[in-house]
N, CA, C and O atoms as CSV, one atom per row, in Angstrom:
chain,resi,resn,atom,element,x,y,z
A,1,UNK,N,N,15.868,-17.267,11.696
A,1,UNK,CA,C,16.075,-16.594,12.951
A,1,UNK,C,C,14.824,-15.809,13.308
A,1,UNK,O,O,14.204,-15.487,12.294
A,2,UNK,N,N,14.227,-15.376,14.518
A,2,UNK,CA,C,13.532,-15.194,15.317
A,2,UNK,C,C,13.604,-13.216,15.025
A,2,UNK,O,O,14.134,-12.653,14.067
A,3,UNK,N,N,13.132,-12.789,15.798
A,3,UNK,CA,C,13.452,-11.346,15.622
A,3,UNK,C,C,13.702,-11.377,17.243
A,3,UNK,O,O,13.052,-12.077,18.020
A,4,UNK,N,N,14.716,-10.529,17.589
A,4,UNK,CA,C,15.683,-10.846,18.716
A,4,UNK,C,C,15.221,-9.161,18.962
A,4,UNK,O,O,14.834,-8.402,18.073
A,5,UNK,N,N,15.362,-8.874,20.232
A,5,UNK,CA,C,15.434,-7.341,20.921
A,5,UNK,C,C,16.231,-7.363,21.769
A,5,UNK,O,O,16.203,-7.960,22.845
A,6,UNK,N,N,17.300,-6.448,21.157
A,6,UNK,CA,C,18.321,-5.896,21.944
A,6,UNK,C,C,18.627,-4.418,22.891
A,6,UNK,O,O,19.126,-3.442,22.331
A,7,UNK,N,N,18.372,-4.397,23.941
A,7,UNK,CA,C,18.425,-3.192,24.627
A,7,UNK,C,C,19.491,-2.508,24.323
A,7,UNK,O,O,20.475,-3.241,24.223
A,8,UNK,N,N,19.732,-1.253,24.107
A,8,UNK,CA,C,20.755,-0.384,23.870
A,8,UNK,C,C,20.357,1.052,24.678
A,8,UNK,O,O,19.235,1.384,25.060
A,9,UNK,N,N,21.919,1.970,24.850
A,9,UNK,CA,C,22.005,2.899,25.457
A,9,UNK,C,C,20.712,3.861,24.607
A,9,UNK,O,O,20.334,3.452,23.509
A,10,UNK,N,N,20.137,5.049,25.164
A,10,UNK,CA,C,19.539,5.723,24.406
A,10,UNK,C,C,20.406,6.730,23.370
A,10,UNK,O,O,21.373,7.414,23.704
A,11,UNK,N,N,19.742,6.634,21.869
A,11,UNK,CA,C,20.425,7.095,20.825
A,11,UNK,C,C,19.689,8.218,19.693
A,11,UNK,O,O,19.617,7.675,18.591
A,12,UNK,N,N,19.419,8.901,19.688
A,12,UNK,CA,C,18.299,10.150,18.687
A,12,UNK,C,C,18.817,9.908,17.475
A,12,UNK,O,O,19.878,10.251,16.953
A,13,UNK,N,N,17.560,9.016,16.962
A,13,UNK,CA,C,17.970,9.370,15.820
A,13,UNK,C,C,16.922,10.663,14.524
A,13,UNK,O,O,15.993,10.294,13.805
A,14,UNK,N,N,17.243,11.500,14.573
A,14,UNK,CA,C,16.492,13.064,13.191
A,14,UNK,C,C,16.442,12.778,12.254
A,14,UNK,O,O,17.422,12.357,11.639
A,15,UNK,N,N,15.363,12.882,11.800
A,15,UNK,CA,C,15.446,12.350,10.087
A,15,UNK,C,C,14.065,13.290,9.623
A,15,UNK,O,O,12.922,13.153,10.060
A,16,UNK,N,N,14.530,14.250,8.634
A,16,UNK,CA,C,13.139,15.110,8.033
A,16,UNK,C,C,13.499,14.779,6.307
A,16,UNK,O,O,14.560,14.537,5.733
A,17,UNK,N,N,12.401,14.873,5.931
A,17,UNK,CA,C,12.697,14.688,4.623
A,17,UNK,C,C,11.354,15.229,3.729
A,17,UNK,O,O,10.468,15.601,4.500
A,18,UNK,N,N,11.034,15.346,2.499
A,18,UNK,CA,C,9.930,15.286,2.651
A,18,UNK,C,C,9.313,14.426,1.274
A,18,UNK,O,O,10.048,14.354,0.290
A,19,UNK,N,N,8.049,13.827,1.236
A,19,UNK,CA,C,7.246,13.019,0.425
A,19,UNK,C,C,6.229,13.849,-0.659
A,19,UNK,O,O,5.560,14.866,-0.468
A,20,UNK,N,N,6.375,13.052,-1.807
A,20,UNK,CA,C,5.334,13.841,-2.377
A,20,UNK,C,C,4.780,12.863,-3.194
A,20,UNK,O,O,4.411,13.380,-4.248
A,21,UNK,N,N,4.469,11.127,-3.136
A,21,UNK,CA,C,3.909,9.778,-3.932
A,21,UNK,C,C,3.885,8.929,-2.808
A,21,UNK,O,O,4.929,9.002,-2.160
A,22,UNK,N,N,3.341,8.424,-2.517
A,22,UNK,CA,C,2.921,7.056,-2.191
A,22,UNK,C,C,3.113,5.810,-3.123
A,22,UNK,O,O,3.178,6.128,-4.310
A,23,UNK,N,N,3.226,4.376,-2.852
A,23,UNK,CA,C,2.703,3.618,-3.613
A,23,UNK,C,C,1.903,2.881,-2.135
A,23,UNK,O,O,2.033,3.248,-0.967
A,24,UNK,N,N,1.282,2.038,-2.539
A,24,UNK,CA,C,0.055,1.333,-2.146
A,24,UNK,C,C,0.415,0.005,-2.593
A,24,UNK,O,O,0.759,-0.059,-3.773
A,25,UNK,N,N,0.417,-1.313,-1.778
A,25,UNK,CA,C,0.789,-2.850,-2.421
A,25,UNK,C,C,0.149,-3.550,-0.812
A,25,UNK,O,O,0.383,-3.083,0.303
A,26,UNK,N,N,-0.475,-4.456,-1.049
A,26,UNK,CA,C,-0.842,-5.605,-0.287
A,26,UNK,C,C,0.049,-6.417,0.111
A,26,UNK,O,O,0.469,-7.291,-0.647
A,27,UNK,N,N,0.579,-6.254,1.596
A,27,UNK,CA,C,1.257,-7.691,2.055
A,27,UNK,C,C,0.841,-8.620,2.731
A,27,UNK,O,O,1.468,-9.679,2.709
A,28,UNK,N,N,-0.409,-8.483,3.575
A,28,UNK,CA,C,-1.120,-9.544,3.864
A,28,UNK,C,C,-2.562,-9.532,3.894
A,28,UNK,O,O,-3.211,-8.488,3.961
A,29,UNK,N,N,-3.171,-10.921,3.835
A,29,UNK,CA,C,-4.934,-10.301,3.620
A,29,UNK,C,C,-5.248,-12.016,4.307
A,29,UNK,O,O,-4.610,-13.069,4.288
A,30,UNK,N,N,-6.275,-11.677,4.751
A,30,UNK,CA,C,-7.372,-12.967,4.650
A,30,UNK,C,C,-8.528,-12.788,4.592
A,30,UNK,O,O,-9.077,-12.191,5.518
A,31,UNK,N,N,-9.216,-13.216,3.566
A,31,UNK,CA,C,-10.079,-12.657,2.894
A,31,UNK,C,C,-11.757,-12.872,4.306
A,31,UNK,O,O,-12.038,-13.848,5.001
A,32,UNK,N,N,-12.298,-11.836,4.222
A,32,UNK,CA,C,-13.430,-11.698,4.888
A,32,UNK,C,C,-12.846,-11.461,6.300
A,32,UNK,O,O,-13.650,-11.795,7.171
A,33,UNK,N,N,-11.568,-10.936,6.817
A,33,UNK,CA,C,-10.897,-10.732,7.872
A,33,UNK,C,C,-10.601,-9.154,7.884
A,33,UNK,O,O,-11.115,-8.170,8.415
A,34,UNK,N,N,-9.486,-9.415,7.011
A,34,UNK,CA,C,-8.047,-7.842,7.137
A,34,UNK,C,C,-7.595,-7.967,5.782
A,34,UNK,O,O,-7.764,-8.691,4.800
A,35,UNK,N,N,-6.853,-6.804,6.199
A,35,UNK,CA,C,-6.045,-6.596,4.788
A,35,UNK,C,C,-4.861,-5.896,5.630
A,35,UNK,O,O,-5.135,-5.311,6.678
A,36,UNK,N,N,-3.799,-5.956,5.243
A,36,UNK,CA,C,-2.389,-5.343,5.572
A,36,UNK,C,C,-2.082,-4.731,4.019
A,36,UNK,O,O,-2.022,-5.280,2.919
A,37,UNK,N,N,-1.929,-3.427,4.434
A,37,UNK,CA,C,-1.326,-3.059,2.704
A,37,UNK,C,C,0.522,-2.346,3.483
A,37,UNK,O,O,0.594,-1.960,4.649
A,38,UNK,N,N,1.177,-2.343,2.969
A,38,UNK,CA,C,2.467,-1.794,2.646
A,38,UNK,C,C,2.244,-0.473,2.049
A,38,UNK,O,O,1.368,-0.229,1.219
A,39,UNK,N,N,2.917,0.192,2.426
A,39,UNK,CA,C,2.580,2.362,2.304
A,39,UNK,C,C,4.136,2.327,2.185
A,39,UNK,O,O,4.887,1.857,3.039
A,40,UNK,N,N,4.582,3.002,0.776
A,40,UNK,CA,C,6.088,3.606,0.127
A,40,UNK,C,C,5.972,4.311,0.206
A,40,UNK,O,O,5.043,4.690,-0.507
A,41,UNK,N,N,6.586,5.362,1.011
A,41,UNK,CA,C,6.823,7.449,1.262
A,41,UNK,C,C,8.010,7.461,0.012
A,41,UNK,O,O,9.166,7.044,-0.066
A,42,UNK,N,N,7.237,8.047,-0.753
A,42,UNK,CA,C,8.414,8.019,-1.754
A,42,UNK,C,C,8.776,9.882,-2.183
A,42,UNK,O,O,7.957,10.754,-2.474
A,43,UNK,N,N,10.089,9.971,-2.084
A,43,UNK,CA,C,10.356,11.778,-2.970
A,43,UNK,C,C,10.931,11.209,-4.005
A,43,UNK,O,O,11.940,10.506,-3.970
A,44,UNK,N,N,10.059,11.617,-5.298
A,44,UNK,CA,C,10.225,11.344,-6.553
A,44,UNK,C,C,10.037,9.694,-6.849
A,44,UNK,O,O,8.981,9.062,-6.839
A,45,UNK,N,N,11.038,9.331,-7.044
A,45,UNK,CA,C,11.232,7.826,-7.174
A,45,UNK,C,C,12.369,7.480,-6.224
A,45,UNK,O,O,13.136,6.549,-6.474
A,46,UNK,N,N,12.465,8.161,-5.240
A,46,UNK,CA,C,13.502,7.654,-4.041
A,46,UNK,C,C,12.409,7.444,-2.762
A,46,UNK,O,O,11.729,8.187,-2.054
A,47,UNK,N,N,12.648,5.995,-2.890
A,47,UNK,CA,C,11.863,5.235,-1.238
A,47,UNK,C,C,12.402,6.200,-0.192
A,47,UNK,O,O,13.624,6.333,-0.243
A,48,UNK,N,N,11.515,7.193,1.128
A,48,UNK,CA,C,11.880,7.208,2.151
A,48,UNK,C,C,11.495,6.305,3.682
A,48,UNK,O,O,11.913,6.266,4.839
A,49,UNK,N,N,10.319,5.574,2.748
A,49,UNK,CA,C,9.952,5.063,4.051
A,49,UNK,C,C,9.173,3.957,3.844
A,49,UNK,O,O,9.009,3.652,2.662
A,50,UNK,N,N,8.729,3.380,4.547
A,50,UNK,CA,C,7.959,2.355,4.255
A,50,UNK,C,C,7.157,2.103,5.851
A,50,UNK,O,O,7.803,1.847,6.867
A,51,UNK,N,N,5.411,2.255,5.812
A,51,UNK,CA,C,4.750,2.210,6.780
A,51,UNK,C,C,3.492,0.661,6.516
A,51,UNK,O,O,3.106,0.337,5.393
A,52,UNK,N,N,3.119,0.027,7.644
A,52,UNK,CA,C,2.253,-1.281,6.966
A,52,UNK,C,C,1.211,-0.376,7.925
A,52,UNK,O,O,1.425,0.295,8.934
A,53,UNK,N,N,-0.273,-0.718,6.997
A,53,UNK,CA,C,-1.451,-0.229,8.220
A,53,UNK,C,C,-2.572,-1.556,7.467
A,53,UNK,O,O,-2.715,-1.947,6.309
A,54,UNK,N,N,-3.280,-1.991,8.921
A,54,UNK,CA,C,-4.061,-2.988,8.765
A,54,UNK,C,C,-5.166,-2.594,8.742
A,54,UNK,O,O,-5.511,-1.713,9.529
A,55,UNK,N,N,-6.192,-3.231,7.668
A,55,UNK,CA,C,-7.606,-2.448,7.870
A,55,UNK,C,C,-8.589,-3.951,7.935
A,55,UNK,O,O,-8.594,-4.893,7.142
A,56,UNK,N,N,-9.249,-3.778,8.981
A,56,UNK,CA,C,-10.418,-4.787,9.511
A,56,UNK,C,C,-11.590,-4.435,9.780
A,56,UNK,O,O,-12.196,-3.573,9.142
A,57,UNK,N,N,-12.023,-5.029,10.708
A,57,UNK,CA,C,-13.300,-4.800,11.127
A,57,UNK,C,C,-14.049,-3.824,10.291
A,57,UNK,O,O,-13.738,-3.651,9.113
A,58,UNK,N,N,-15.011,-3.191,10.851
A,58,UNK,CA,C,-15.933,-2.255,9.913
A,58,UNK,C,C,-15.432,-1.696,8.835
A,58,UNK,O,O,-16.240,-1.668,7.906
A,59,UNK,N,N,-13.805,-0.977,8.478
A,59,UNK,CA,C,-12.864,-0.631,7.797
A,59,UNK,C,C,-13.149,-1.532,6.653
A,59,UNK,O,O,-13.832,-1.193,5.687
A,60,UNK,N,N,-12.591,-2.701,6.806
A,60,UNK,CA,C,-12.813,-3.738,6.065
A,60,UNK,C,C,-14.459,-4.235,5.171
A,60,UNK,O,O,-14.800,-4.423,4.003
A,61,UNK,N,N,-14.875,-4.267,6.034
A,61,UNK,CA,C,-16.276,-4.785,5.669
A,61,UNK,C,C,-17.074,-3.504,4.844
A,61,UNK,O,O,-18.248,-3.577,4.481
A,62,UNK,N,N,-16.168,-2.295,4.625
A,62,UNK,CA,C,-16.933,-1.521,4.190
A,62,UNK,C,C,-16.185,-1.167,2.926
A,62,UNK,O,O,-16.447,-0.147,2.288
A,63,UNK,N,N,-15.091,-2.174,2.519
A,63,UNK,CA,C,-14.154,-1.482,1.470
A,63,UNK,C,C,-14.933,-2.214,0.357
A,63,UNK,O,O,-14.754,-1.561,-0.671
A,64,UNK,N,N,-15.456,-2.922,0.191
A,64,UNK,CA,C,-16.268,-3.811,-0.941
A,64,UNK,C,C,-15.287,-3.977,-2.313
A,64,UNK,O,O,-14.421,-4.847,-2.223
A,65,UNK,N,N,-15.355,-3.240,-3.522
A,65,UNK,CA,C,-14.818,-3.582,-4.325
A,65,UNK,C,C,-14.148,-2.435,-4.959
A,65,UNK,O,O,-13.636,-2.605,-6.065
A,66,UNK,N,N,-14.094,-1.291,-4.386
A,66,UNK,CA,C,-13.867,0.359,-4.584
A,66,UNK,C,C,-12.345,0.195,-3.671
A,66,UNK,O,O,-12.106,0.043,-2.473
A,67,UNK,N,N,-11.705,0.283,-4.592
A,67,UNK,CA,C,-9.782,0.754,-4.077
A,67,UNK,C,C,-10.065,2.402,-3.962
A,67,UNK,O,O,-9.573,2.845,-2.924
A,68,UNK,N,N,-10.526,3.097,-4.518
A,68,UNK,CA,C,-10.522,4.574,-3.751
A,68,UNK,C,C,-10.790,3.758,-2.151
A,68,UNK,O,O,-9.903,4.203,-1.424
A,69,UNK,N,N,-11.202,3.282,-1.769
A,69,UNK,CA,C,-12.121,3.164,-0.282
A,69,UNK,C,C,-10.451,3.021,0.456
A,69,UNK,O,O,-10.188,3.579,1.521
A,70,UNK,N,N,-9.469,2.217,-0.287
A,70,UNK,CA,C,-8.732,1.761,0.224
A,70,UNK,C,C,-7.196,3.237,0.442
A,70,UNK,O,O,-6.436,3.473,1.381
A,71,UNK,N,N,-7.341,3.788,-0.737
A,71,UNK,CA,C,-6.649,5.025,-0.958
A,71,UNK,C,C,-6.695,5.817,-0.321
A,71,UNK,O,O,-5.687,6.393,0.086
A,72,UNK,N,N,-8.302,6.246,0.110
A,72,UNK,CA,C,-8.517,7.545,1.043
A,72,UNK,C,C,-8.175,7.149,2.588
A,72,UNK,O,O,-7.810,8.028,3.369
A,73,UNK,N,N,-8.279,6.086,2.908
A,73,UNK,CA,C,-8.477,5.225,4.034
A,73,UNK,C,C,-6.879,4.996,4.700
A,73,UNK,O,O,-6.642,4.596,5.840
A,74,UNK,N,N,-5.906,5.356,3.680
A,74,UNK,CA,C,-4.655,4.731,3.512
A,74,UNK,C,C,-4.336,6.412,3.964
A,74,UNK,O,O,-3.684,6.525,5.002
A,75,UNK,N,N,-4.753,7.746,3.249
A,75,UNK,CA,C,-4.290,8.978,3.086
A,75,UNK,C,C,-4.939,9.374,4.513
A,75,UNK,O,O,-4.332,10.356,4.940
A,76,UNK,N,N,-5.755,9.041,5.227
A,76,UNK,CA,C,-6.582,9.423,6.265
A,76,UNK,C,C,-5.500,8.792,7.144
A,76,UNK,O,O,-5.007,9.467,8.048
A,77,UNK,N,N,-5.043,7.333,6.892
A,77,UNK,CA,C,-4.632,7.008,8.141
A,77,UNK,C,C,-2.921,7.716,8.445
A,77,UNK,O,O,-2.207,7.763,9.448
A,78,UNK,N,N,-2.798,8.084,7.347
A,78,UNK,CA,C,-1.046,9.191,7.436
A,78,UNK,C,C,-1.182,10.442,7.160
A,78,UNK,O,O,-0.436,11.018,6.368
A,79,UNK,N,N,-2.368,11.139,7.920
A,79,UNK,CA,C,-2.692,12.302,7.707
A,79,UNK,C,C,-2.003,13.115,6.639
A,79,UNK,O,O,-1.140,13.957,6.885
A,80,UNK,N,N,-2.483,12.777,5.330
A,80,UNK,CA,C,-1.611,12.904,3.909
A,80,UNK,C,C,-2.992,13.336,2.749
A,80,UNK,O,O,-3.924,12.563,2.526
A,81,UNK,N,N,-2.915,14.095,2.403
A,81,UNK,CA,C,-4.237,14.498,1.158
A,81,UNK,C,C,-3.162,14.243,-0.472
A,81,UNK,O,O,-1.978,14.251,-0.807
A,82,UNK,N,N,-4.770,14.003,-1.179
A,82,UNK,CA,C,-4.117,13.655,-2.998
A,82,UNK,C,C,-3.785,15.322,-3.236
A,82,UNK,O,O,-4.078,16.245,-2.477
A,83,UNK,N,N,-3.237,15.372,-4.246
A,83,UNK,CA,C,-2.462,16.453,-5.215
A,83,UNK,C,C,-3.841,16.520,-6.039
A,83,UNK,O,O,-3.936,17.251,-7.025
């Protein structure tokens, strides 16, 4: 099946919580292109969230072989600092 969009009445949904881990995992890449990594908001070991951010162009071409590049890049883009 397709991913379908369904219009609905307007509905609020509140949700605060708060994070204190990340995990970091690759869901899509092509190499000399992008990278898509998958971002886990995790409190403790309970998933709250799950965010994908794509890194290309210059981003990309500048991550070379250094995963910090990819970490800070990841913490920059969810305005989030290390412990």
């Amino acid at each position: 099946m397709d991913n379908i969009t369904v219009n609905i009445n307007d509905y609020d949904i509140i949700k605060s919580d708060t994070i204190n881990n990340i995990k970091i995992s690759t869901a899509r890449i092509e190499l000399f292109k992008y990278i898509t990594v998958r971002v886990g908001l995790y409190k403790d070991n309970t998933l709250i969230d799950n965010r994908m951010i794509e890194i290309s162009g210059t981003d990309y071409a500048n991550w070379g072989t250094d995963d910090n590049y990819i970490i800070n890049l990841v913490l920059t883009n969810l305005n989030l600092t290390k412990k």
